[in-house]
C-alpha positions in Angstrom: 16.2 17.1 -9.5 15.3 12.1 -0.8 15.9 11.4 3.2 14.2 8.2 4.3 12.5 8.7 7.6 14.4 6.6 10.6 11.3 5.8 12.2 11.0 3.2 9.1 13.5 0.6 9.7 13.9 -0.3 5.6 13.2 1.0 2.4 10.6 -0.4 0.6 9.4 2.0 -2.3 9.5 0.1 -5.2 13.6 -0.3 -6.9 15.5 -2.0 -9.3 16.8 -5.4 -7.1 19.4 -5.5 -9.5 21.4 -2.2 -9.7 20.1 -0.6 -6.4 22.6 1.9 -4.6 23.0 1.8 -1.0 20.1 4.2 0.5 20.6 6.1 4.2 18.3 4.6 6.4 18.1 7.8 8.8 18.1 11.0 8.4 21.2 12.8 8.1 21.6 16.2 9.6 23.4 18.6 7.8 22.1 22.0 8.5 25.2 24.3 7.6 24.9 23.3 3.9 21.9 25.4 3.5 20.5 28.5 4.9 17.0 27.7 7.2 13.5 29.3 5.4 10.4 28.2 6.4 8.1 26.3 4.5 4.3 25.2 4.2 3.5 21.6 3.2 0.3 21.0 2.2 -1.0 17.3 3.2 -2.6 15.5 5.5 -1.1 12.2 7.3 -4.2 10.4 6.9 -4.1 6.6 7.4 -6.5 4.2 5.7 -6.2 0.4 5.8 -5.1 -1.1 2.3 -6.9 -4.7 1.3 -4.3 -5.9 -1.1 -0.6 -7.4 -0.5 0.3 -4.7 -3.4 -1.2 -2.0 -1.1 0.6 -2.8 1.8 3.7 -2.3 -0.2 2.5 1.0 -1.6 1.2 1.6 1.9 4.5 1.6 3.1 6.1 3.7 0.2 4.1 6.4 1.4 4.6 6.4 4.9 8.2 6.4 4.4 7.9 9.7 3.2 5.3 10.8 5.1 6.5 11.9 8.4 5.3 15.0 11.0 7.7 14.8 13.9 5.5 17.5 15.5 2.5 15.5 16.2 1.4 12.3 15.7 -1.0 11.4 12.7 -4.6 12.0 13.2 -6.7 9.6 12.6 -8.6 7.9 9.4 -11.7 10.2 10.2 -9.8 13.4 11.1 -10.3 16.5 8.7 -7.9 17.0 5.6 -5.6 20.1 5.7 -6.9 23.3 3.5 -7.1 22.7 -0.4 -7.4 19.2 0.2 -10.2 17.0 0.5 -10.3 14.0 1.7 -10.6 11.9 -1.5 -8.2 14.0 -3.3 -5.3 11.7 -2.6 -7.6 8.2 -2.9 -8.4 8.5 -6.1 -5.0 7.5 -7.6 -3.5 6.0 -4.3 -6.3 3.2 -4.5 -5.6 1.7 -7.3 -4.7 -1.7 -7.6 -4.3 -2.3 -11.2 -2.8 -0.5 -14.2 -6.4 -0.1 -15.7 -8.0 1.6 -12.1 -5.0 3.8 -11.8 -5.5 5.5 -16.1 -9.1 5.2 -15.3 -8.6 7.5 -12.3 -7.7 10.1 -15.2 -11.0 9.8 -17.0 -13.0 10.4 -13.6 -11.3 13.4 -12.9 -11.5 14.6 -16.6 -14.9 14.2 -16.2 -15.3 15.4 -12.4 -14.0 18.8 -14.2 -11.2 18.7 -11.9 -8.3 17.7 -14.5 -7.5 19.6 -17.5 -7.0 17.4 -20.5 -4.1 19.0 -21.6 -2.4 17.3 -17.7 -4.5 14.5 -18.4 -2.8 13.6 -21.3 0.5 14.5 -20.4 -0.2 12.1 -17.5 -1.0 8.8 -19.2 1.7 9.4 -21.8 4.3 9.4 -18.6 3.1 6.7 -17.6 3.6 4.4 -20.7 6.8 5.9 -21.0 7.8 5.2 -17.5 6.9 2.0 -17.8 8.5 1.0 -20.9 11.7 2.2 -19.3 11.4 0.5 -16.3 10.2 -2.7 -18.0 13.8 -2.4 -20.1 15.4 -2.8 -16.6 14.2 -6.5 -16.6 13.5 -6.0 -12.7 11.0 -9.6 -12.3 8.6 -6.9 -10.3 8.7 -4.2 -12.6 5.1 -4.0 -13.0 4.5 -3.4 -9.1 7.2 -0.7 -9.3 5.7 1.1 -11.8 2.4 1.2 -10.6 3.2 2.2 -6.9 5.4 4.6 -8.1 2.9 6.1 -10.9 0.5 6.3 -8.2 2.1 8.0 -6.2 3.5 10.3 -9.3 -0.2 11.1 -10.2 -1.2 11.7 -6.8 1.3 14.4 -6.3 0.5 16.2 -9.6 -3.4 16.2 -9.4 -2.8 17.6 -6.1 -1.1 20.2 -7.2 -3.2 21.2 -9.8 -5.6 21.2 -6.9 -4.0 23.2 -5.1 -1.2 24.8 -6.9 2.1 25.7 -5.2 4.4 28.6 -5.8 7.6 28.8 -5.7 9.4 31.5 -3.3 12.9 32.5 -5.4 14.9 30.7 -2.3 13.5 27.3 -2.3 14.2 25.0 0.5 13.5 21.7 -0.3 10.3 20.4 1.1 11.5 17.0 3.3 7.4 16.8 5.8 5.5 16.1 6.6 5.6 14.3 3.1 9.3 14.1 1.9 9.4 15.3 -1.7 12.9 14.5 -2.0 12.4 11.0 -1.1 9.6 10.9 -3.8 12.0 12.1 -6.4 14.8 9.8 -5.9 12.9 6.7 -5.3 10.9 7.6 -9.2 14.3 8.2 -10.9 16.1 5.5 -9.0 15.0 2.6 -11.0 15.5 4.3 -14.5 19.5 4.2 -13.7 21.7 0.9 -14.5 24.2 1.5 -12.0 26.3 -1.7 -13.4 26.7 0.4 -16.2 26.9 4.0 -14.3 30.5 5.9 -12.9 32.0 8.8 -10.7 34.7 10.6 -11.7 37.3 11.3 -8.6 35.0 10.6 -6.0 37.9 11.4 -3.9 37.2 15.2 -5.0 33.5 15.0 -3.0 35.4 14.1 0.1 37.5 17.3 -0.4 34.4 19.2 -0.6 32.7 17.7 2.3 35.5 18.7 4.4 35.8 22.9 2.7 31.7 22.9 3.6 32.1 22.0 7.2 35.2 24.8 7.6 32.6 27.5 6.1 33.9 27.4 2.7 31.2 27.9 -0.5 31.7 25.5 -3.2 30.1 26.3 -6.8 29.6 23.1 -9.4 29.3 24.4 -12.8 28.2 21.8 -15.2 26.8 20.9 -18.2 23.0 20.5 -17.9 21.0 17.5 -19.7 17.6 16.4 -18.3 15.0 17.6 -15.8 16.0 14.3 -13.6 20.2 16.0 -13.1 19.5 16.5 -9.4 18.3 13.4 -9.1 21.0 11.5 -11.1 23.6 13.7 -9.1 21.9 12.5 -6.2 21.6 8.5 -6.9 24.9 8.6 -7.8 26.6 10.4 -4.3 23.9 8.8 -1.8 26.2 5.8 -0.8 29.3 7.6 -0.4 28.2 11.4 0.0 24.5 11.4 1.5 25.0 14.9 2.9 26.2 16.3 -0.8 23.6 14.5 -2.5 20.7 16.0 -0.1 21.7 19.4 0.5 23.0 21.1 -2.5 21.4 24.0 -4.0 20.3 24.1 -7.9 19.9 28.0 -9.5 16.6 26.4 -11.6 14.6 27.7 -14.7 11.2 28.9 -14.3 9.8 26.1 -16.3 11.0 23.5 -14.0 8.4 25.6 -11.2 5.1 25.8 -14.0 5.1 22.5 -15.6 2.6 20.6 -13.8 4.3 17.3 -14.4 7.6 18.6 -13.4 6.8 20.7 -10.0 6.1 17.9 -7.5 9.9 17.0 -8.3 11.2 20.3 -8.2 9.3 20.8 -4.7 11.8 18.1 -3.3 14.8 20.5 -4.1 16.6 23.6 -2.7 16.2 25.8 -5.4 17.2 29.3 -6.7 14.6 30.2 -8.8 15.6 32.3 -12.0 14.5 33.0 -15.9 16.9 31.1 -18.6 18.2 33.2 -21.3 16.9 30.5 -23.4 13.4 31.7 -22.6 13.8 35.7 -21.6 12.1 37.0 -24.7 9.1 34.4 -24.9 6.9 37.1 -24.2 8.3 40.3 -24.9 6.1 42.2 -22.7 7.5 40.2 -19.6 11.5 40.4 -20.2 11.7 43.3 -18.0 10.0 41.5 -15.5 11.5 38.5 -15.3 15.1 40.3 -15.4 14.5 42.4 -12.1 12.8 38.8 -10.8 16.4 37.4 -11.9 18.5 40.4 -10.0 16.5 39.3 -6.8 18.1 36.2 -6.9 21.6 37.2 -7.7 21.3 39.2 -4.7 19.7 36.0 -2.6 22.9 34.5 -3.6 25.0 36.9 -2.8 23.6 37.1 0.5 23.5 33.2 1.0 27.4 32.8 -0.3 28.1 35.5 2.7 27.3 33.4 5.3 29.4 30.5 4.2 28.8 26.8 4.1 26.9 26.9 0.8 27.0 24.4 -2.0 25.4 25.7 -5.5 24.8 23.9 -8.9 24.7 26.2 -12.1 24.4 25.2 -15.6 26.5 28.4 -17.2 24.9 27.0 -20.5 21.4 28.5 -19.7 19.7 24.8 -20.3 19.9 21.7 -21.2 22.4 19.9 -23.8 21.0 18.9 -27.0 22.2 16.3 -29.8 24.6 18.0 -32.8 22.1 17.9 -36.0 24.1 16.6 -38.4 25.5 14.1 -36.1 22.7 13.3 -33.3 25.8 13.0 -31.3 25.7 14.5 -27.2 28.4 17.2 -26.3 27.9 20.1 -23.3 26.2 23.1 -25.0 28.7 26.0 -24.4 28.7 27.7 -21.4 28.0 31.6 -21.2 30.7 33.9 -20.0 28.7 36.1 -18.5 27.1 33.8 -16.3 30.2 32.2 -15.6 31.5 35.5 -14.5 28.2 36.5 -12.4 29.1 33.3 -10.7 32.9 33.5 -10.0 32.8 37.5 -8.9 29.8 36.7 -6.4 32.2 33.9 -4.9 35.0 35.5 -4.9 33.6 38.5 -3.5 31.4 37.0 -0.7 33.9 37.5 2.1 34.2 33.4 2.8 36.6 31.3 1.3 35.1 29.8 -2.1 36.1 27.4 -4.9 34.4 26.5 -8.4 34.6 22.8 -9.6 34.0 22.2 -13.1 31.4 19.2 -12.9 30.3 16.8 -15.7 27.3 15.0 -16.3 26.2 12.6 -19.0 22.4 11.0 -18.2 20.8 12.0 -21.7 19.7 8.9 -22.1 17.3 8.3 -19.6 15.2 11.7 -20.3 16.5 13.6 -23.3 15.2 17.1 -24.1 13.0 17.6 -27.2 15.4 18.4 -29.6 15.0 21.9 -29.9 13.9 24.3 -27.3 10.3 25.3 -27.2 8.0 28.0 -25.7 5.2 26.3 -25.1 5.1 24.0 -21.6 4.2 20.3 -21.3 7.0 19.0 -23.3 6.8 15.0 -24.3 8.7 13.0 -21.8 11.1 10.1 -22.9 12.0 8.2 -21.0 14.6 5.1 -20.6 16.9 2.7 -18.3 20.7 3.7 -19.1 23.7 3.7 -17.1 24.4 7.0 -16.3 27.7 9.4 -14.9 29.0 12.2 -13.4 32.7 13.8 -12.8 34.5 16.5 -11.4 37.9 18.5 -11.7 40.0 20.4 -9.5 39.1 24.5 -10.1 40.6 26.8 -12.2 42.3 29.5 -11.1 40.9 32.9 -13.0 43.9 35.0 -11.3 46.4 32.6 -12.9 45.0 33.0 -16.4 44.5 37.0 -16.1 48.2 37.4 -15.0 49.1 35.5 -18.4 46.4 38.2 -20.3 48.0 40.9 -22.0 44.6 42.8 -21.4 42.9 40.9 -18.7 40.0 42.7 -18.2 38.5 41.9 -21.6 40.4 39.1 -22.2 40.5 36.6 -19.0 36.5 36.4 -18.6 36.5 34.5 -22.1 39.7 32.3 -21.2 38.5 31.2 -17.6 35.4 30.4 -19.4 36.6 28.5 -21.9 38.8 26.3 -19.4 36.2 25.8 -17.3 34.3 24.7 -20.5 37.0 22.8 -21.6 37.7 21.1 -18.6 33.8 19.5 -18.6 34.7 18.4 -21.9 37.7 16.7 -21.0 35.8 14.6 -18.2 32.4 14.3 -20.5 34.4 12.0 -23.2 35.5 9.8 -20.1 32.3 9.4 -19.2 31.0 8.6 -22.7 33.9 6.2 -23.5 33.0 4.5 -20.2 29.2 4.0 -21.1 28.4 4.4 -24.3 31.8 2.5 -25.3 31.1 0.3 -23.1 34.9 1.2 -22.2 33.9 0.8 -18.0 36.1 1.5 -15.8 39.0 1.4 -18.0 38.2 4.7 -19.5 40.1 6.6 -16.5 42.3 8.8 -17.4 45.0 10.2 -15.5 43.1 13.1 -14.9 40.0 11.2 -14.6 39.7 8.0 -12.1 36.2 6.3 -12.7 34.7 4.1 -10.1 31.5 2.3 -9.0 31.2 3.6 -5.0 27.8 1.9 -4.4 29.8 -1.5 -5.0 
């Protein structure tokens, strides 16, 4: 699934001129949303001189999310920080051209320091990015995709470097380099916001205000690409920075291995668990990676105690894929049990909660391969598409267990099933809005579309 720092007056990481959204130019504080962890960043603030006018835009792009407010930055000749050394970060970050930057790849192929199974995954990325970015018709596409792929490759071959791991409560590293920032800013021009909508906006507001009285508020949603936080994020930023920055996604482990995909995850509050789509990969691990998954229902549980939390869940286990016959894009059905997990650790928290069924159509600009598989380093396509997301007022489960003859066996499946139902509802808005090029006349009465970066 990122804050710009308010020591840097504007924004200038690479974007699409022509669709931009808004972007909050300091740093919003919003510390109730999320419970405090501590975490360790690994990189140095170094500062070397750039010769080019390109580098002193890609100069800039870093520096706006690189930022240590407890010291100032040491100087071009000081030490690196431990795993790091000190031309690590140059050897992608230098280049000036399209040809330097995939020739950076063969060097470290070579150096012995880059598998070739990353390596390739790399380049492809980057063709694919830039394909999709060159759809956009952005007149400086080719300096966006270059200072962003730069930076992209950077972050990646660092980590192979110098691997992370993932604690099961992830709090979403922001410095002294702000992985957030370096999320939205890569997804950012992928979306065609003239052709992109929120469904009752007016719904976030309400949410906003529950959060700051305590309450937890749970967004279950259909699930579609590895960029969701990010298009959930793009798409509140103008109107709902402190939404868009601080919620909390309950993540599949592949999301934390996949060396192309960590550096983005590492820019998100996370609660780590195993999909159900991927339990019995390895038989000899299920055991494991269920008691691993009990952990963080109890991190949950302990986190929706203290109130103030907001939390993302795909009750489908993973991401939506195309019908067969049809190649058309519907929300995979969600799972009752997980849809239960989720409302009994709400409503038994102790703090006022409520469960928003939530929306999201964004297929386009990163579908899934279409079928799930085992093995990690899955092809990324890529695309510029408009792109939307709705909610809906909850669902009450006590209403529909009263109306149950037997509710204990029979209300878990109904509340499902409405919730479900409900996501349905608002996904056909969305796709009569964008891929009927319908617009904003495909509100409903239920469902009132709108452009709130305009």
């Amino acid at each position: 699934m990122f804050i710009l720092s308010s020591s840097s007056p504007t924004t200038t990481f690479f974007i699409s001129t022509a669709t931009t959204t808004p972007t909050p130019k300091a740093r919003v504080s919003f510390s109730s949303f999320v419970s405090s962890s501590s975490s360790s960043v690994r990189f140095c603030t170094r500062r070397q001189p750039f010769p080019s006018h390109f580098h002193s835009f890609k100069a800039s792009a870093m520096a706006e999310m690189l930022q240590d407010k407890e010291s100032p930055a040491p100087p071009p000749a000081a030490t690196t920080s431990p795993g790091e050394t000190s031309k690590d970060s140059r050897t992608f970050l230098n280049a000036t051209t399209e040809q330097e930057l995939l020739a950076g790849i063969t060097k470290e192929i070579e150096t012995g320091r880059l598998p070739s199974s990353v390596a390739s995954g790399m380049e492809e990325l980057y063709h694919n990015y830039k394909n999709a970015v060159f759809q956009s018709g952005n007149p400086r596409a080719d300096e966006i995709v270059l200072s962003n792929m730069a930076i992209v490759f950077d972050r990646v071959f660092y980590d192979v470097e110098d691997p992370f791991v993932f604690e099961p409560n992830h709090k979403a590293l922001r410095e002294p380099f702000d992985y957030y920032m370096f999320g939205q800013n890569y997804i950012r021009p992928l979306v065609d916001y003239r052709n992109s909508y929120v469904g009752n906006i007016s719904l976030f507001y309400e949410m906003e205000e529950k959060l700051q009285q305590g309450h937890n508020i749970v967004l279950m949603s259909n699930h579609q690409t590895e960029a969701d936080p990010a298009i959930i994020a793009l798409l509140l930023e103008a109107t709902n920075p402190r939404i868009a920055e601080n919620m909390t996604y309950v993540a599949g482990d592949r999301v934390l291995i996949d060396p192309l995909c960590k550096p983005f995850s590492m820019g998100r509050n996370l609660i780590c668990v195993y999909s159900k789509k991927h339990m019995t990969d390895v038989p000899e691990l299920v055991e494991m990676k269920r008691k691993a998954n009990t952990r963080s229902l109890k991190e949950m549980a302990l986190r929706l105690r203290g109130g103030s939390q907001l939390i993302w869940i795909a009750p489908s286990g993973g991401r939506d894929r195309p019908y067969p016959n049809t190649e058309d894009w519907y929300p995979a059905p969600f799972d009752t049990s997980s849809v239960d997990n989720m409302r009994r650790l709400v409503e038994h928290s102790g703090t006022p909660g409520h469960i928003y069924p939530m929306a999201l159509l964004c297929h386009n600009i990163m579908p899934p391969p279409p079928q799930v598989e085992k093995e990690i380093g899955e092809k990324r396509v890529i695309s510029f598409h408009g792109v939307g997301l709705s909610v809906s007022p909850g669902i009450s489960f006590s209403d529909i267990a009263t109306a149950c003859e037997n509710p204990e066996e029979q209300a878990k499946d109904l509340y499902t099933q409405a919730v479900y139902n409900v996501v349905m509802e608002q996904y056909n808005v969305l796709r009569s809005a964008i891929h009927a090029k319908q617009g904003l006349e495909a509100s409903t009465q239920s469902v009132s579309l709108s452009q709130p970066w305009n």
